[in-house]
ZAMIDO-840422 format. One line per 4 residues: number of its first residue (from 1); their letters; for each residue x, y, z of C-alpha. Coordinates in pm, 1 decimal. Layout:
NUM> a> X,Y,Z ~ ...;
END
This chain:
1> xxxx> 0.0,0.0,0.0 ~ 135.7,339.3,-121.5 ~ 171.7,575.9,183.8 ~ 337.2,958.3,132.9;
5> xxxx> 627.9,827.8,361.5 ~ 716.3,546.1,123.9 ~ 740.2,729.8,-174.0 ~ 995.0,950.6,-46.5;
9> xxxx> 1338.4,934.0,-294.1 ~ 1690.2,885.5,-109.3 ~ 1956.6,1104.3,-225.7 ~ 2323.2,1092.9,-174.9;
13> xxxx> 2420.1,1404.8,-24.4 ~ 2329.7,1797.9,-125.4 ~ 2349.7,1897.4,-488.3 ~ 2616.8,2196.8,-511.4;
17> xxxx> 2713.6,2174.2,-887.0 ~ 2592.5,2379.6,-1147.8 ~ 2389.8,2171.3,-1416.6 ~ 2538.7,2204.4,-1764.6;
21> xxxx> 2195.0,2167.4,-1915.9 ~ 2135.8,2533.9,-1932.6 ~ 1710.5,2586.7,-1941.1 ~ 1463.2,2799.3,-1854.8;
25> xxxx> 1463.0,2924.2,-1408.4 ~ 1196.0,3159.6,-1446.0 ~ 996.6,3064.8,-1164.7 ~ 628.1,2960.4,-1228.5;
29> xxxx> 760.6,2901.5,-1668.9 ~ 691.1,2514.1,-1699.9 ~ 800.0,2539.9,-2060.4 ~ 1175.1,2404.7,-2076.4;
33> xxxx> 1292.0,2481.1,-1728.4 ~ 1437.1,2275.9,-1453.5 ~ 1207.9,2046.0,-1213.1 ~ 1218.1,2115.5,-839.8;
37> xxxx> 1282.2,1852.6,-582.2 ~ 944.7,1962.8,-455.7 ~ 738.0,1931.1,-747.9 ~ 507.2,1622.9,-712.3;
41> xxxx> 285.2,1446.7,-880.9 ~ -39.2,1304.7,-759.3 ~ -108.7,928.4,-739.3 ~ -470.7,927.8,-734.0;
45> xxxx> -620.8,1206.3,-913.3 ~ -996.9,1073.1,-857.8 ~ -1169.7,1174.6,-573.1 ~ -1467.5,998.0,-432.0;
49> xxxx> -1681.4,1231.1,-206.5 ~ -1861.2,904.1,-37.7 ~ -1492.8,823.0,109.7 ~ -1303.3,890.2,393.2;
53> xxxx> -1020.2,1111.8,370.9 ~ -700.2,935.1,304.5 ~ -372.3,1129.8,320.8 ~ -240.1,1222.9,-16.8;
57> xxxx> 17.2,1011.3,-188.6 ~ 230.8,1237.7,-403.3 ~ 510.8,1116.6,-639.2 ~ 816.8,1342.1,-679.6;
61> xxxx> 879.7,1476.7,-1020.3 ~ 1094.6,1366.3,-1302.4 ~ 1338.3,1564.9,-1495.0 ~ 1641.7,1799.6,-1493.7;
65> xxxx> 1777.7,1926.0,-1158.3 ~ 1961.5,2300.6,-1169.8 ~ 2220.9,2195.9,-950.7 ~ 2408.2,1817.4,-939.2;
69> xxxx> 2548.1,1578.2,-730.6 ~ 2808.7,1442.4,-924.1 ~ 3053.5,1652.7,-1099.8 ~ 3010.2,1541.6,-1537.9;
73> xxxx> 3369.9,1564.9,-1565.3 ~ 3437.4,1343.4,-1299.3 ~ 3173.7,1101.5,-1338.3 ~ 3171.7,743.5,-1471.1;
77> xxxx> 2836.9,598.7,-1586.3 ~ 2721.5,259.2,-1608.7 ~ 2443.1,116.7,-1805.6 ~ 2320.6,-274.9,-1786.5;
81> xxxx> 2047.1,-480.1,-1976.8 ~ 1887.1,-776.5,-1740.5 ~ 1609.6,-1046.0,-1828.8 ~ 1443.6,-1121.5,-2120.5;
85> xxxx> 1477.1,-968.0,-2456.1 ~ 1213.9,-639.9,-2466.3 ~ 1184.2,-443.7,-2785.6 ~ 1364.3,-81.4,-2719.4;
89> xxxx> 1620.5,-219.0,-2512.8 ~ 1911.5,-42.2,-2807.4 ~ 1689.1,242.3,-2769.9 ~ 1720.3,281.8,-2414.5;
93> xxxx> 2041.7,186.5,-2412.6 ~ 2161.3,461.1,-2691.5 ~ 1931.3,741.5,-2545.5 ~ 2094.0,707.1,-2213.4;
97> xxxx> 2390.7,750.2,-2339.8 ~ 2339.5,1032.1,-2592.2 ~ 2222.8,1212.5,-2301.8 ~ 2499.1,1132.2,-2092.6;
101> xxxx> 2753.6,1250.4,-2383.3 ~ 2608.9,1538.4,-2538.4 ~ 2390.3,1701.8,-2297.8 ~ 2648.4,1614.6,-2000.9;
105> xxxx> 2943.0,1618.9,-2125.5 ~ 2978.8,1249.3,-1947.9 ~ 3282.5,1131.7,-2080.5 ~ 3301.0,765.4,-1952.2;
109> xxxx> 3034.6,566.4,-2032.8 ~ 3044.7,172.3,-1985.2 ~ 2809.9,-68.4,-2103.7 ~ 2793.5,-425.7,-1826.0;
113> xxxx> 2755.0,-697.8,-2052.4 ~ 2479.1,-1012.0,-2014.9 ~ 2334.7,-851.4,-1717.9 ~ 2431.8,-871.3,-1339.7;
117> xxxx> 2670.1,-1139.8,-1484.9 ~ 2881.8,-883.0,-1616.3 ~ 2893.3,-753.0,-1284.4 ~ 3111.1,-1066.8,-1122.2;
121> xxxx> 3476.5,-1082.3,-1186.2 ~ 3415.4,-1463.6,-1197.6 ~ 3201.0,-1450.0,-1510.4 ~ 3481.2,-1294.2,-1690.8;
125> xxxx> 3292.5,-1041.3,-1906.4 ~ 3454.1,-712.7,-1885.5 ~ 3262.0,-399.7,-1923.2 ~ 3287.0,-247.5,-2340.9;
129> xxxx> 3350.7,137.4,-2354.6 ~ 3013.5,313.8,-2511.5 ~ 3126.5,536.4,-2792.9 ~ 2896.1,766.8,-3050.2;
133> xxxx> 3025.6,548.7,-3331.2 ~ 2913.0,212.0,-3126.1 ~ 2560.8,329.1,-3020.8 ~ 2461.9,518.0,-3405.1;
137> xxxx> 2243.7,272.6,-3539.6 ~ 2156.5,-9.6,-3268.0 ~ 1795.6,144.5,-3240.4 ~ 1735.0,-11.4,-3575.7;
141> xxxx> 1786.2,-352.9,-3415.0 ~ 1622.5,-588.3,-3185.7 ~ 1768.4,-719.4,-2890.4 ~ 2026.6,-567.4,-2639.8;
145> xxxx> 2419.7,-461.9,-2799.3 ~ 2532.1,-565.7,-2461.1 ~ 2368.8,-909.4,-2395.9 ~ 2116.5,-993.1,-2111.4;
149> xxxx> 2059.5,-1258.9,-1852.5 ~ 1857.7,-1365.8,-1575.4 ~ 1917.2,-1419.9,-1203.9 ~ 2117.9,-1244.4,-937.3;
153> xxxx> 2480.2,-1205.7,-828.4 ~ 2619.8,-1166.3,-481.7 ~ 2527.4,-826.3,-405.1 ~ 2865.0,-781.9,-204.8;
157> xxxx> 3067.2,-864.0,-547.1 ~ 2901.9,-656.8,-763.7 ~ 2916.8,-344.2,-522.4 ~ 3313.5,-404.0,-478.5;
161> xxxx> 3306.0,-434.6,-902.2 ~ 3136.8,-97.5,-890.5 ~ 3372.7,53.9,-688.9 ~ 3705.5,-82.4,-823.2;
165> xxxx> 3579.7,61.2,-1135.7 ~ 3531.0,376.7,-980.2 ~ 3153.3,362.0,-1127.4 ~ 2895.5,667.7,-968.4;
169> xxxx> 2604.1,580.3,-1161.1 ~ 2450.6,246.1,-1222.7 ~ 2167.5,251.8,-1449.9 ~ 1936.4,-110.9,-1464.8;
173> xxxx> 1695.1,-185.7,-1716.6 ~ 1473.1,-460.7,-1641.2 ~ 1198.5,-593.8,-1470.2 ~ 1056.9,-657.5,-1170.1;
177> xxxx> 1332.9,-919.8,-1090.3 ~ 1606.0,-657.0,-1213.4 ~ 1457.4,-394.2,-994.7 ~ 1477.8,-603.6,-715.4;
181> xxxx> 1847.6,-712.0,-770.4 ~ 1915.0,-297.9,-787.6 ~ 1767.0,-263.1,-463.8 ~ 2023.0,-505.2,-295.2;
185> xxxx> 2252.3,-358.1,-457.9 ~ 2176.5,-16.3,-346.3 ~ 2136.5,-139.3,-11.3 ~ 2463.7,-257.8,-18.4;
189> xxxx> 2624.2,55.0,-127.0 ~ 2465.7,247.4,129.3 ~ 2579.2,-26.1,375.9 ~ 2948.8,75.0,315.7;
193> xxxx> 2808.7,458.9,268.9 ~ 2945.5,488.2,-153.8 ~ 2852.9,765.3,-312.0 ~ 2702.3,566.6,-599.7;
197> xxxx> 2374.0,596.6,-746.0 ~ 2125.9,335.1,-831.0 ~ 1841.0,379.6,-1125.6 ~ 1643.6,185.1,-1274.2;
201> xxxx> 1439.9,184.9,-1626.4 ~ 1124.3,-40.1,-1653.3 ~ 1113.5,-284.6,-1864.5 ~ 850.4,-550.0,-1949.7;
205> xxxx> 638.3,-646.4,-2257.0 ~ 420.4,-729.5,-1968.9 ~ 348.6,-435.6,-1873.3 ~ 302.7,-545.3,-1473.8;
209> xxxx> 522.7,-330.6,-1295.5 ~ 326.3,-114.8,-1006.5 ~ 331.2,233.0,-1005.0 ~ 440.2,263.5,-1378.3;
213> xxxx> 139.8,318.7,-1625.4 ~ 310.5,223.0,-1908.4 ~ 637.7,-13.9,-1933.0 ~ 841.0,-3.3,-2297.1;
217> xxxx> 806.3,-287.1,-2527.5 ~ 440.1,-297.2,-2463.0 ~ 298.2,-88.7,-2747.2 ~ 531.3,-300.7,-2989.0;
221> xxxx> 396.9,-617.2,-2844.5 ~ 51.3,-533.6,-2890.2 ~ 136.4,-426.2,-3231.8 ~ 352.5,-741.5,-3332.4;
225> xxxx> 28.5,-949.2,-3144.7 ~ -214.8,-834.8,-3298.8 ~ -61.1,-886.5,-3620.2 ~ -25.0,-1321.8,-3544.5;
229> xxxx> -415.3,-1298.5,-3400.5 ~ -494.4,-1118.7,-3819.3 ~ -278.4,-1431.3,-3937.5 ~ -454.4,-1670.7,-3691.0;
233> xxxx> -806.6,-1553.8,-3775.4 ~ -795.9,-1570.3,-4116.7 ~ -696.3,-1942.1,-4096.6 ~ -976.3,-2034.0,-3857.8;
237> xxxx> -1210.1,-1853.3,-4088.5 ~ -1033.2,-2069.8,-4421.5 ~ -1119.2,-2395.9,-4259.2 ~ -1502.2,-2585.1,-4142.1;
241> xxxx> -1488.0,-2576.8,-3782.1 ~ -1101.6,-2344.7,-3784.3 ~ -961.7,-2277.5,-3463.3 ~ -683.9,-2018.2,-3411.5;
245> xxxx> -520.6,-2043.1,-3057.9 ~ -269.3,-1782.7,-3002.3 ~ -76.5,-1781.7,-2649.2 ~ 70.4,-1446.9,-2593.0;
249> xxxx> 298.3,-1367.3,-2359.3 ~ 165.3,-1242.7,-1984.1 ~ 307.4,-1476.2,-1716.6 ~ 126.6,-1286.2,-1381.9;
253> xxxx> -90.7,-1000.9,-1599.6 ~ -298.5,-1020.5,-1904.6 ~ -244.1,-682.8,-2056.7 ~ -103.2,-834.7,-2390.7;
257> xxxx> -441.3,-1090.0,-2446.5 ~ -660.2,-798.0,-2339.8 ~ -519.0,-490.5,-2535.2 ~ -415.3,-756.8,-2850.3;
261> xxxx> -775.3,-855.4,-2858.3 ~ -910.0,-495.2,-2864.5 ~ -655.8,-406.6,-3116.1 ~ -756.5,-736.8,-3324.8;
265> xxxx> -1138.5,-696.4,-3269.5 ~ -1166.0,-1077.5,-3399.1 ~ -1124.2,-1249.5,-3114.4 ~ -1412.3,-1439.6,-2973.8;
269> xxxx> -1255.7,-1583.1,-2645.0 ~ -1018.2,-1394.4,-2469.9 ~ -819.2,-1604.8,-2143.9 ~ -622.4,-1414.4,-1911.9;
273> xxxx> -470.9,-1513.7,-1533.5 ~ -679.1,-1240.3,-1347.6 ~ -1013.2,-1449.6,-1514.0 ~ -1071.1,-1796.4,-1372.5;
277> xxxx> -1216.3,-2041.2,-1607.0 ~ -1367.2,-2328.8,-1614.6 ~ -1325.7,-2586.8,-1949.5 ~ -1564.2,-2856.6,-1861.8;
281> xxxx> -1951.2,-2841.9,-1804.5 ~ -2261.8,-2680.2,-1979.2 ~ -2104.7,-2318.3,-1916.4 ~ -1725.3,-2482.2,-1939.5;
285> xxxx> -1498.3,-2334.2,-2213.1 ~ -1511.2,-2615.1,-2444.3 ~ -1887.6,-2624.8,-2475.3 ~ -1910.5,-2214.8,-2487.6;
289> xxxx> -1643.5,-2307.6,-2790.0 ~ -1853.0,-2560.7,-2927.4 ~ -2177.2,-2323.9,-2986.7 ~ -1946.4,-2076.1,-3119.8;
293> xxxx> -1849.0,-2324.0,-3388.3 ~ -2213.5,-2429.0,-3427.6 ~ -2313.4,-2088.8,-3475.6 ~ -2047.2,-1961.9,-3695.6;
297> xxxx> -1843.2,-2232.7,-3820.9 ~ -1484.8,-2062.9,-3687.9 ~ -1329.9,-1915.4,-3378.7 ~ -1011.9,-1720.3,-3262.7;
301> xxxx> -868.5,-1795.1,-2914.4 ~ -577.0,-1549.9,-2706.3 ~ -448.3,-1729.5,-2407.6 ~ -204.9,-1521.8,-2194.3;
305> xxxx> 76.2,-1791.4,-2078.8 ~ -16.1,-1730.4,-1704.1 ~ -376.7,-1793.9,-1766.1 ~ -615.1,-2129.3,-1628.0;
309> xxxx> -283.7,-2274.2,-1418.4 ~ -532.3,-2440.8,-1213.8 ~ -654.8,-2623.4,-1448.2 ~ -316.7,-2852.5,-1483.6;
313> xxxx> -177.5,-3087.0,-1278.1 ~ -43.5,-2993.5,-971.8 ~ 325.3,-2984.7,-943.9 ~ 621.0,-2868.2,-709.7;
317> xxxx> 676.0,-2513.1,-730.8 ~ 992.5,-2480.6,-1002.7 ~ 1127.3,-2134.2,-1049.5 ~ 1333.2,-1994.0,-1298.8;
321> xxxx> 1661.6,-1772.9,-1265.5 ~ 1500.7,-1473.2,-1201.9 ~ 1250.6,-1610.3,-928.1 ~ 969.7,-1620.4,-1124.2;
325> xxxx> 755.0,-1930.3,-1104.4 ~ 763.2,-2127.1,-1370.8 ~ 445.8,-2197.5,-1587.1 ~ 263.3,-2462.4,-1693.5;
329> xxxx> 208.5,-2471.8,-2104.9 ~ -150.7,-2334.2,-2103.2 ~ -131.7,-2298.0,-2503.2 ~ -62.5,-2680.5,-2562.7;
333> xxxx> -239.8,-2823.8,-2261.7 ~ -569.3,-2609.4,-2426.4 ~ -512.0,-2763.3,-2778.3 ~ -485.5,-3086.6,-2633.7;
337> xxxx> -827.7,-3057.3,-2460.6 ~ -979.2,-2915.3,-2740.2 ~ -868.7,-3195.0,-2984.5 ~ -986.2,-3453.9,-2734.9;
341> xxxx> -1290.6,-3281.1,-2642.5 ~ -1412.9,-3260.2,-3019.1 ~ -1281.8,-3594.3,-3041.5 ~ -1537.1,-3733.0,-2771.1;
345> xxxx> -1802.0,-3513.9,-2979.2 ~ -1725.2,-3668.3,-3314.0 ~ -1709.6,-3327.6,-3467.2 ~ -1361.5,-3262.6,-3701.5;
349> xxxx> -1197.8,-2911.7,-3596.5 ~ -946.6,-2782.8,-3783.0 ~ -665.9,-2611.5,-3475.0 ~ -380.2,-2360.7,-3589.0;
353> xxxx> -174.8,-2304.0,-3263.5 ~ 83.6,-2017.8,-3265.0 ~ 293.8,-1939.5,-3013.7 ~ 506.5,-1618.4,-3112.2;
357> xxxx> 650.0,-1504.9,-2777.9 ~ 989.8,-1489.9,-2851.1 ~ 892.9,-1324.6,-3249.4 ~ 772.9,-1023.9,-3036.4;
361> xxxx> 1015.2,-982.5,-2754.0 ~ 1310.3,-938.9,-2997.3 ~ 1152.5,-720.9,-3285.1 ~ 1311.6,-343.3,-3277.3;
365> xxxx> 1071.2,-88.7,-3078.4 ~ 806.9,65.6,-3315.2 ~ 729.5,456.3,-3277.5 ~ 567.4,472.0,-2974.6;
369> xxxx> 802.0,237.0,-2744.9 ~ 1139.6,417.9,-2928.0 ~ 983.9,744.8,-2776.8 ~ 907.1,625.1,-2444.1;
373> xxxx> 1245.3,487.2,-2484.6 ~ 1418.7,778.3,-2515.0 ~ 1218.7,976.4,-2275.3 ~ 1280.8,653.2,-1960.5;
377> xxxx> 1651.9,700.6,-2086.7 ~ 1681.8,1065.9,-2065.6 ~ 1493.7,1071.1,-1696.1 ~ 1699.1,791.6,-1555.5;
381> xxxx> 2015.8,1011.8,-1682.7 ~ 1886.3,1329.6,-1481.1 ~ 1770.5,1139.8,-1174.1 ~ 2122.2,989.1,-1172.2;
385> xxxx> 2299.9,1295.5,-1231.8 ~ 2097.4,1474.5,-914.4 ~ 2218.5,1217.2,-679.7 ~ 1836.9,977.8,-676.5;
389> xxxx> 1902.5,643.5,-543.7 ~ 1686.1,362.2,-533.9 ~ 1491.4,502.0,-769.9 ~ 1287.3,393.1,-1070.6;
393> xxxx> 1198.5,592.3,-1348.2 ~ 788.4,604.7,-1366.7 ~ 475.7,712.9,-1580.0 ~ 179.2,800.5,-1422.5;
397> xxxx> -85.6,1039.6,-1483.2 ~ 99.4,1115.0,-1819.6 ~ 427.7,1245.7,-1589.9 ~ 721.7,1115.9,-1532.1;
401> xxxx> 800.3,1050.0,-1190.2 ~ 1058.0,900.2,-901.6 ~ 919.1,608.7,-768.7 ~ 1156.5,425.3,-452.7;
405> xxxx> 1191.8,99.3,-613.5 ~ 1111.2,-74.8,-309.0 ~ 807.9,83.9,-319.6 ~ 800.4,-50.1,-739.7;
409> xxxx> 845.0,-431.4,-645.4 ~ 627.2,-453.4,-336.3 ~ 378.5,-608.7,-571.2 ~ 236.7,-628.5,-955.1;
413> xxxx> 8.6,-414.3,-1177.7 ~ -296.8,-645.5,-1251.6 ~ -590.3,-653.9,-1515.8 ~ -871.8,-544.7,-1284.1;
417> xxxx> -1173.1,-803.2,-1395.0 ~ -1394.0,-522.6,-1286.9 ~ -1234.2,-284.2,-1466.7 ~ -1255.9,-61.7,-1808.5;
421> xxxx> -1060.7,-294.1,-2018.5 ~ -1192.8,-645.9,-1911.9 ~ -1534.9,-491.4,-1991.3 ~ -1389.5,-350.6,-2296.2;
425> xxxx> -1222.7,-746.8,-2370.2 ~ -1610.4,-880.7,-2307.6 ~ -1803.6,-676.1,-2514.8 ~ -1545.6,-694.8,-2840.2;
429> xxxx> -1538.0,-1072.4,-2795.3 ~ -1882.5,-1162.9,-2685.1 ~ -1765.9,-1434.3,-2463.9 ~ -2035.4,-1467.5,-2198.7;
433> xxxx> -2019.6,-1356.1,-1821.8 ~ -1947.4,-1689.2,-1665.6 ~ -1586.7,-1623.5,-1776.9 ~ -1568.5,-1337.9,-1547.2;
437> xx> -1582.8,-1300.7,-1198.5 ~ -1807.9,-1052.6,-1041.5;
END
């Protein structure tokens, strides 16, 4: 639960040097001037008259400081890629450091390579020198220049790798999982008092992370899903009894399924984790399926990979590098019911299953994620420059904020089932209410 202590932002010391970014100080001119440690943004920006009072939650402001904490010419920068491929990761990863160099005047600029790997000694990756000519085109490309991986390193090491490279600023992009693994490490640091600042950049096609309205990679996703559920659609619809089943990615949330499918606008059943289902039964999946086919003689399926987990056989709790419990295969364990269940019913189906997760994680950002991108990037940079610690770069409200990153992986940002854009997901698909819970 947010509260206005814990959304206070630690800093390392006072700020006593002048900012080279020279803009506007006319006080009360919000065009192209510097932001004010006491700017804030409001959390909730609804308020119900029926309610109680609660005390306000306001999030401190993003964006250029007038006076730093580190000194440019003195600084060394540090910029690291963690967990799965995201599009905009180059983008991030270039904008960062464009703002850095030119803005700055940042001279030293490393880039950690396959994550918080690159960050032990022992894995024997050293860090690769950033450079105009290096960074030029790698927006054009998917993936990350400098590599990724999951799981965490000894918080201890990588705080004594920061230091014997005389790092100040250690930027992390990544999810949930990466945000945590900053926050040890910027525990750590403050343990041994370093003046070294922690920042992190969300990232996840998911879109799940709390307090951040908007995560990078998710537009593209959408985009890039929407575009299999066209393909899948129009091969249910070329076939007598075609069903497309299209897993998208969405391993705790179901933002991909939902905003795919109201992108698409031909999906008829729409599965999601939030949404318990049922598959067997007069109101079970597979007979809702069954009248659809009846009816209309074709069908298109999204399942999110987190979604109807129940439904499989219970088994010990695995998890992967990262932490993150791993999933049962809802895509093939659904085709498999559904070719058995019309088996039982003696009626052929024709099934086309895609599964293009890892087609849309490592496409290149389209227009929308390269500007978010760029505008994470170029936050992080300023945040890090004024000394913020523990500290992740947010959206919310259409601002860009400093959210404690404790505060960022205390939990997940879920599809509300009572919520705008379930509704929304019901009424484009027309898949009755026993699907949802109300």
């Amino acid at each position: 639960m947010l509260t206005p202590e814990n959304v206070t932002i630690a800093t390392l010391g006072p700020c006593r040097v002048p900012s080279p970014v020279r803009l506007n100080t006319i006080s009360g001119d919000i065009v192209g001037n510097y932001v004010s440690d006491e700017t804030r943004v409001r959390h909730t920006i609804e308020i119900h008259g029926t309610s109680p009072p609660t005390p306000e939650v306001l999030l401190e402001k993003a964006g250029p400081r007038e006076r730093l904490f580190f000194d440019p010419k003195e600084t060394r920068a540090a910029i690291v890629t963690c967990g799965g491929l995201c599009p905009g990761l180059n983008n991030v990863i270039r904008s960062a450091y464009l703002e850095l160099h030119h803005n700055y005047g940042v001279r030293d600029v490393l880039g950690i390579r396959y994550g918080y790997q690159g960050l032990n000694p022992k894995a024997g990756l050293p860090p690769v020198q950033l450079t105009p000519e290096l960074v030029e085109s790698i927006h054009e490309e998917g993936g990350t220049i400098l590599g990724t991986s999951r799981g965490p390193q000894p918080a201890d090491v990588m705080v004594d790798f920061l230091a014997d490279q005389r790092i100040n600023i250690l930027f992390c992009v990544g999810g949930d999982g990466t945000q945590r693994g900053a926050h040890a490490i910027c525990e750590e640091v403050q343990r041994r008092s370093l003046p070294i600042a922690i920042v992190g950049i969300p990232k996840t096609i998911d879109n799940d992370i709390a307090c951040v309205a908007r995560t990078f990679g998710f537009s593209t996703a959408i985009e890039r899903a929407r575009d299999v559920l066209t393909c899948a659609h129009i091969e249910a619809h070329g076939a007598l009894n075609g069903i497309g089943l299209v897993k998208l990615m969405g391993r705790d949330a179901g933002f991909i399924a939902a905003g795919a499918t109201l992108a698409s606008q031909e999906v008829n059943f729409t599965l999601i984790p939030e949404v318990p289902f049922t598959l067997d039964g007069d109101d079970g999946f597979l007979n809702v399926l069954k009248k659809r086919l009846i009816a209309r003689r074709h069908a298109l399926i999204a399942v999110a990979e987190g979604a109807g987990q129940g439904l499989m056989n219970d088994s010990p709790e695995e998890r992967d590098a990262s932490g993150n419990i791993k999933r049962g295969d809802i895509g093939l364990y659904l085709r498999n019911r559904i070719e058995a269940f019309f088996c039982e019913q003696q009626m052929p189906v024709s099934i086309k299953y895609f599964d293009p997760s890892y087609l849309i994680r490592s496409v290149p950002a389209n227009c929308d994620d390269s500007l978010l991108c760029d505008q994470l990037a170029r936050h992080a940079v300023h945040a890090g420059m004024a000394g913020k610690t523990d500290v992740l770069i947010g959206l919310w409200n259409d601002v860009f904020t400093h959210v404690p990153i404790s505060v960022a992986v205390m939990g997940k940002k879920r599809v509300s089932p009572e919520g705008e854009l379930w509704r929304s997901v019901l009424a484009a698909t027309g898949q009755p209410p026993c699907f949802a819970t109300f």
